[in-house]
Structures are given as structure tokens and as C-alpha cells.
N, C-alpha and C positions, 0 to 999 in steps of 0.2 A: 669566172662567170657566175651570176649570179647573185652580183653582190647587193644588199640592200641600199637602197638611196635615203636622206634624210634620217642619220644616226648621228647621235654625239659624237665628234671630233674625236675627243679620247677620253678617256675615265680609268685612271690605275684600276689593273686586275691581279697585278703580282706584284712580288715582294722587291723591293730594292737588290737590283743586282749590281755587280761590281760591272767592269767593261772588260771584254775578253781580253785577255794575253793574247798580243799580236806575233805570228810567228811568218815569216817567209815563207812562199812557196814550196811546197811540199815536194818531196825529192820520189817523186811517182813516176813508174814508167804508161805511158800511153799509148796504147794502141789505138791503128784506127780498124774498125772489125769490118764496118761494111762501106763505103762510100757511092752506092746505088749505081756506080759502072762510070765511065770516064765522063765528063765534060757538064757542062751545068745544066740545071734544070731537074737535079736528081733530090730527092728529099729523104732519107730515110730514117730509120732511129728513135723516132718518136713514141712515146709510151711505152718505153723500156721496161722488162719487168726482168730479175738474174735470178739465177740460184747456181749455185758450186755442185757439181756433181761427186761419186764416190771417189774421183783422182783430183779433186780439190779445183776441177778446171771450169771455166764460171760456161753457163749456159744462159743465154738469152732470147727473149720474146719479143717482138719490137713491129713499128707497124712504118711501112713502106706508102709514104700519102700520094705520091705519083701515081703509081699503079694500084693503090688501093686493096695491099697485101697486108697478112696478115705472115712474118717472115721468123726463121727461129736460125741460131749461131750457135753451134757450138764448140768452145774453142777447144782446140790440139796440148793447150800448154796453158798453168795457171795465169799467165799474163796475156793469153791470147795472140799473140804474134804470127798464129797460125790455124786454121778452121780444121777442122774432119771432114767437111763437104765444104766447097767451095766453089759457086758464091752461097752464100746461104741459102738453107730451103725454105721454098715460098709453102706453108702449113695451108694457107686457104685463100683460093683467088678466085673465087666463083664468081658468077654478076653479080657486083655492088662493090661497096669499098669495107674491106674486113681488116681489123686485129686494131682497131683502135682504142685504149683503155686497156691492153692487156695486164693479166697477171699470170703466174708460173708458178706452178712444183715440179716436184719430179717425184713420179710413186717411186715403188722398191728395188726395181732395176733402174734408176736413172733416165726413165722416159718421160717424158715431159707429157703435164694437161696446163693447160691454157684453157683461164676464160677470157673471152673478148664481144668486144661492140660490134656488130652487125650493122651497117647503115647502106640499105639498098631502095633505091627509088623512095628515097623520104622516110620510109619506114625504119623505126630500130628495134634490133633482135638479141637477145644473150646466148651470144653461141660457147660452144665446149669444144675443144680440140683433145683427142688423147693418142698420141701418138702410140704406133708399138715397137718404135726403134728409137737408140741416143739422141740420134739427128734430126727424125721425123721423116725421114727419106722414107718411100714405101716398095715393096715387092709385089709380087703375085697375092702370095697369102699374109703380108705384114702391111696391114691398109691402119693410116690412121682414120680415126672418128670422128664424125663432125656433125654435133648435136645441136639442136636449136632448144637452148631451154627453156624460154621463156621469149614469147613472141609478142605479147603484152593484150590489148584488146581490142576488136574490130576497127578496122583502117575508117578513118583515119588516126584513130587513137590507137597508136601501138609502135610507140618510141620509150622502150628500157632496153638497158643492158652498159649503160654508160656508169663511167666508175666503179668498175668489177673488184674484188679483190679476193684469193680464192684460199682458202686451205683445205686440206686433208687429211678425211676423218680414216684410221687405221684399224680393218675390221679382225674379226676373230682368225680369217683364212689368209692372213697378211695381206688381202687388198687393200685399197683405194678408195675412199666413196667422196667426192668433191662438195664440197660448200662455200657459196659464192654469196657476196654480201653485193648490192647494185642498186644504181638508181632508175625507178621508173619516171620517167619524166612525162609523161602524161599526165602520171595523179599528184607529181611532187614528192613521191614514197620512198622512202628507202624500203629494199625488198631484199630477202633472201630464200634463195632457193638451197635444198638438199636432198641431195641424189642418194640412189641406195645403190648405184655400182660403179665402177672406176669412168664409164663411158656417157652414164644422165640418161640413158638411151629409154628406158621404161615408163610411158608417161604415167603410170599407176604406183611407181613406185619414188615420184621425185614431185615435192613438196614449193610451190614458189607461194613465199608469205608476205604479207605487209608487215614489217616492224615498225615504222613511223610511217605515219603519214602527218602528222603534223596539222592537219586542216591547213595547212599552209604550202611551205614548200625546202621540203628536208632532203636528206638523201643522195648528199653530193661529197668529191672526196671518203667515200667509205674506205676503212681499214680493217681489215677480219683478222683476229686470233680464236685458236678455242682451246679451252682453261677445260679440261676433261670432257672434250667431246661439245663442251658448251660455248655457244656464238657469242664473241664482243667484236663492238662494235662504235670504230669512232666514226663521225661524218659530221658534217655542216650544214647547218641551220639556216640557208640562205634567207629565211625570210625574217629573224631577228639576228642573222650575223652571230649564232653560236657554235662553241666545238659543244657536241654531243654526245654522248655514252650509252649505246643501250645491251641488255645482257639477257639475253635469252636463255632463262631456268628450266623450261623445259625442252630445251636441246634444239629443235627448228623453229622453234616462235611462232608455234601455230595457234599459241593459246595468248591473247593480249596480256590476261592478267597475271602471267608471268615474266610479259617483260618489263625489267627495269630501264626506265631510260632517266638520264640525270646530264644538267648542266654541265659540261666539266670547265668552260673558261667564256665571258658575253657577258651575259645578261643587258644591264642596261649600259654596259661599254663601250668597247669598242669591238670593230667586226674581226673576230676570229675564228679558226678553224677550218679556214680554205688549206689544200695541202697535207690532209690528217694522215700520220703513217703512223700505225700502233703496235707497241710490243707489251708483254707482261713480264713484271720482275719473277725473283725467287720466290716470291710470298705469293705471285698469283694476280699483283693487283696492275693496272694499265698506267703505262709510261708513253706518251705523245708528243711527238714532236708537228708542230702546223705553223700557220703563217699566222700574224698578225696584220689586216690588211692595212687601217686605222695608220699606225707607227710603222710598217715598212718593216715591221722584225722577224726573226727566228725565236718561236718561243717554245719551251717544255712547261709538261704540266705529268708531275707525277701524283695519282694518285694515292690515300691513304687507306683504301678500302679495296675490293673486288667491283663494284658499282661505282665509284667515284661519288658518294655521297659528298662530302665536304661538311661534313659533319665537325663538331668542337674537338670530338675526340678522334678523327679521320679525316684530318684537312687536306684542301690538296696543294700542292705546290707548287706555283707558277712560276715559272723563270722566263727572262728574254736573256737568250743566249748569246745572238748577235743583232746589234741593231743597226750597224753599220758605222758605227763611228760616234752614232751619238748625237749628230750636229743637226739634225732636220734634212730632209729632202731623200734620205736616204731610201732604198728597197731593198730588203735583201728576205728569203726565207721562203722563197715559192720551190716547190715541188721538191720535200723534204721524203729525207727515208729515213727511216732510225732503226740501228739494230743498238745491244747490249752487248759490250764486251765479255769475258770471262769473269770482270770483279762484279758485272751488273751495272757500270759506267754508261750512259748514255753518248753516242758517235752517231751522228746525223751529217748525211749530206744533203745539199742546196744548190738553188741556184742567189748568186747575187746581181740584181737587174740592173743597180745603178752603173754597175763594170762591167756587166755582162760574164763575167765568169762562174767555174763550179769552183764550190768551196765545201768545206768539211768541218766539222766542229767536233773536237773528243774532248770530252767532260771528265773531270777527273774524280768527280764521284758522284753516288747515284743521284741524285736532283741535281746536280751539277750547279751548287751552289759554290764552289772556289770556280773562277772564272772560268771559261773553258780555252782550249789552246784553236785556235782558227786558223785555217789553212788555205791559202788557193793551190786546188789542186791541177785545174787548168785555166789557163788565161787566152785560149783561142792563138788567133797570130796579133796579136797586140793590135792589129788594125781593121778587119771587118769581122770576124769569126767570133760569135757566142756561144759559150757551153755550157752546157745544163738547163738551157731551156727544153721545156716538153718532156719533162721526166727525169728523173734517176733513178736508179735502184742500187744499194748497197747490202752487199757481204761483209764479213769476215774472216778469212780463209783459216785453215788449221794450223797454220803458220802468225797469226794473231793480225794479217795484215789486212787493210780496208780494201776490199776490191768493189767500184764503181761502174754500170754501164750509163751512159746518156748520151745526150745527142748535142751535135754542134751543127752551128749553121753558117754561112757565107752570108754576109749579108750588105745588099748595094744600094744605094741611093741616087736615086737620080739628080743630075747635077744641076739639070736646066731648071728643079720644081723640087727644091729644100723640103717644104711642108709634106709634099706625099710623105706615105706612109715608105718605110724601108720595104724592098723586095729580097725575097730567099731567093737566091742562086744555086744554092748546094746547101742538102740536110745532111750528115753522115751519122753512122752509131759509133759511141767510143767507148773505150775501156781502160779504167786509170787504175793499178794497184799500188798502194802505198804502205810503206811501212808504218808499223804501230807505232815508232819513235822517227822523228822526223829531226 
């Protein structure tokens, strides 16, 4: 969404890559976690966000578009084969349709906060969920929280909270305190808000900033890490088609002239950076995996600095990791996650459009400049089912192996009228673990 119209076709932004090492299907088991209850017309799974709890068993966020829930899994057993509540508990289904965009942690006991998109009667809201159990189930006295942190400004202008991304800042008393990176779509902003207690609940005490606004229209795709407490941030420049970097030195970005924001891959090219998922190496500085929309690829760009200056002596490093083959026509690289291995190896999962499958990329060193080994980790039923659209999110378990949640859909065509567009019959959530060596 969002993409700019009347941009150069293509223009190199990175370095000559080799073509990945093609490997067979990856020998992963799959689960299906939720299938939205029997018979079609069910959607669920979309905007998956995981994290692995303290028994290494993945836990997910995910958003139910039928019923307009915002819904959370969590599995019994590292492969999920099995739930602790089941069917999953719905975190928040008030009037309007909630948990779209979500993202996930889990504070210190393994309870899960969730930020997500609020979109009720036209208006959009950034809400906070913090649960006070594994599950999110609640009792008498274990009620989860459900915070509205930014409601944006006077209707009709008051649509933010789309492309959430959340981490957690760990205070002196072992709490929590949430910071969420999002886009205001009203003003085109990327915005960040920081709470001062595990729940957002203080309006005196939780900070919602502008970091870009771009006079334009930025703030899409956001990815939050924080480098001691301090906010980076990747996102998408929808209005010149760049991946962007900004770093907020004074800790919430309340002060403009300490934040740095820098090109990391565009300029006068091609349009990239839709899809931003951001890690930081050992040294500190941002490693991003995003789409290239222009070429249809999967590309990294590691940085040589903490700000992605791109400097003579701090270049960055652009790779296309998968282009699909190379041949033209191809799509692949939408709705990327990227964690680091234990060597700091780049492992990105994707979706690939032109097959409709989830695929997997492991790099086998850090720029992943020797080719990297690609994988399908799932191919649907070879005849209407695509997976990986609407999100992924990837782990790494303690065991070194890749665990994936995203969503697969059913998808039918009408016979009598080709051109319409395809219909979802059935969304479901999945979950693929894969060994590190395939």
C-alpha cells in the first residue's frame, strides 16, 4: 500500500550478487494452530506477530478478520501440535474490528503485551493489551488491560495505530515499560509513543511523538529495536519509495534535533522498503531485511554504522538475496522477518507471490554475501492454498531451529468470470519449525 506512482523502473542500489543456492523443500513440521472453527468463510492468522516463551513454546498474536478479533495461541509443545487454551483466546472484541497489525513480547513471567490497530466506525486507535496470565485467559482478580494509547486527533482526523511494532524497555524493579513505533495516517507520520509502566495506562506519564513526518508521507512498515534503551527505527518512505532509518538519541524522540534519520536504500531508484523487519548486530548497528517492489526481490542492507550513515568509511551493504530466479516477471520478498543467528548470520522469512508459497532464506554470513541457501518451507496443497501471505513472524528456538507463524488461505475462482479478482474461502494461522540444517 502506498506505493508511489511515476518512479524510475529500476536503477542498481546494490552490489552484484551471486543467485542463491537452490535447496528443496525444507524438512519442517507444520502445524495448523487455529483454522477459525469448521467450514468456510473462516479467516484467521493474519498479522501474526511470535515469541517463544521460557519452555521454548512459540506464542502468538494474530488477528481474526471475520469476527474482527484481536486473538492470542499459546502452544502446549515447541511445535505447537497442541494449545494450553483451546480454541484460542479472543484478547479483545469490543465494538469495532481489533488486533490488526499486531506485535508481541512477553515481560518477565511470560505474559504477553500486544500493541495493535484499533479500527472502529472509520476511526483508527493504538491500543495496548497486557495480559496477567500465559494465555491471556482472565479470573476475578487477573483481568488483562486494554489501553488506548494514542487515539490520534479530533474525528475525523484520528486514524494511527497501523504498523505497530513494539519493544520492551526493562526497568530498575524488573518491570516492563512498552515502546511502540506506528504510523499516523492522518498526518503521514511515523510516531512513537513511550509508556512509563508495563500497562500505558498513565496519560501523564506516556509520551506519543512525531519522528518523521516527512512533509510528505512516511511511516509505514515500521520495525522497532532499542540499542540501550534507545529507539531505531526502520520504515518506508511511501512518498519517494525509500527504506528509512531514524534513531532517537534522546531516548523517546521528543526532541527533533536529536533524531537522526538517514536513507538506508531509494533515493533516486527503485521503490524499496515496503516489508521493513529490523535487527541489530553485535556491534550495535541495523541489519534489514525488505521488499524491493521495483524488481519483485528480497533484499538486505547491513549497515556500517549505528545511524546508517553510508559514509566512505561506513558503507552500507545492499544485497538481493532472492530474486526469484532472476528471469523477470518474478515476485518474491513481501512480508519479510529477519532474526540473527547465534554466528550474527542473517535468516529471513517471506512470502514468494509468483508461487504463492513461504520461503526462508539462511545466509551464511553476516551480509550474506556467499549466496544464501532458500528454502520452501510451505507450498499450501499445491492447488488453491497460499502461505505467507499477511504476515510472518520468525524465531529461533534454543535448540537453533527456525520456528515460523503465518497465515495460509484457500483461495477460489470463479469459473463462469476468470478476470474477477480470486475469493478467500478459508484464512488459517500456521506454524512451521525447521531445522537449522536441512
Amino acid at each position: 500500500s502506498g506505493v508511489p506512482s511515476g518512479m524510475p523502473s529500476s536503477q542498481p542500489s546494490s552490489e552484484p550478487s551471486s543467485a542463491p543456492s537452490s535447496m528443496p523443500s525444507a524438512s519442517c513440521t507444520i502445524a495448523e494452530v487455529d483454522n477459525g472453527g469448521e467450514g468456510d468463510g473462516t479467516n484467521v492468522g493474519s498479522f501474526s506477530s511470535l515469541q517463544l516463551n521460557g519452555s521454548n513454546n512459540p506464542v502468538i498474536s494474530y488477528h481474526d478478520s471475520i469476527n474482527g478479533d484481536l486473538k492470542l495461541a499459546l502452544c502446549q509443545n515447541a511445535d505447537c501440535t497442541s494449545l494450553v487454551t483451546s480454541p484460542p483466546v479472543v484478547v479483545d472484541n469490543d465494538v469495532g474490528l481489533f488486533g490488526g497489525f499486531t506485535s508481541l513480547q512477553l515481560d518477565g513471567d511470560s505474559n504477553p503485551i500486544i500493541s495493535y490497530y484499533d479500527s472502529n466506525n472509520n476511526n483508527g486507535n493504538l491500543k495496548l493489551a497486557a495480559c496477567a496470565r500465559n494465555d491471556c485467559t482472565e479470573t476475578m482478580t487477573l483481568r488483562t488491560t486494554r489501553t488506548f494509547v494514542d487515539r490520534g486527533g479530533t474525528p475525523p482526523r484520528n486514524d494511527v495505530g497501523m504498523f505497530t511494532s513494539l519493544q520492551l524497555i526493562v526497568k530498575d524493579d524488573g518491570s516492563r515499560s512498552p515502546v511502540i513505533s506506528y504510523r499516523d495516517d492522518d498526518d503521514g507520520a511515523l510516531k512513537l509513543a513511550v509508556c512509563d509502566d508495563t500497562t500505558c495506562t498513565p496519560d501523564n506519564a506516556r509520551k506519543n511523538e512525531v519522528v518523521d513526518n516527512g512533509a510528505t508521507d512516511v511511516g509505514e512498515y515500521t520495525s522497532l529495536q532499542l540499542k540501550d534503551d534507545i529507539p531505531v527505527i526502520a520504515y518506508f518512505d511511501s512518498n519517494k519509495g525509500d527504506l528509512k532509518l531514524a534513531v532517537c538519541k534522546d531516548g523517546d524522540c521528543g526532541d527533533p534535533d536529536k533524531v537522526v534519520k538517514n536513507i538506508v536504500d531509494g533515493g533516486l531508484g527503485p521503490i524499496v522498503g515496503e516489508y521493513a523487519s529490523l535487527q541489530l548486530n553485535d556491534k550495535g548497528y541495523p541489519v534489514i531485511s525488505y521488499y524491493d517492489n521495483t524488481n519483485g526481490a528480497l533484499k538486505l542492507a547491513v549497515c556500517g554504522d549505528s545511524t546508517c550513515t553510508d559514509s566512505k568509511e561506513n558503507p552500507i551493504t545492499r544485497r538481493v538475496v532472492d530474486d526469484g530466479g532472476g528471469e523477470g516477471g518474478n515476485d518474491v520478498g513481501q512480508f519479510t522477518s529477519l532474526q540473527l543467528d547465534d554466528a550474527g548470520n542473517p535468516v529471513i522469512s517471506y512470502y514468494d507471490a509468483t508461487a504463492g508459497v513461504l520461503k526462508l532464506a539462511v545466509c551464511h554470513n553476516a551480509d550474506c554475501s556467499s549466496p544464501a541457501s532458500i528454502r520452501v518451507v510451505d507450498d499450501g496443497d499445491g492447488v488453491n492454498e497460499v502461505v505467507g501471505i499477511d504476515g510472518t513472524s520468525l524465531q529461533i528456538n534454543e535448540n537453533g531451529d527456525f520456528v515460523i507463524s503465518y497465515h495460509g488461505e484457500t483461495v477460489t475462482v470463479d469459473e463462469d468470470d476468470p478476470d474477477a479478482d480470486p475469493m478467500i474461502s478459508n484464512g488459517i494461522l500456521k506454524l512451521a519449525v525447521c531445522p537449522s540444517s536441512d
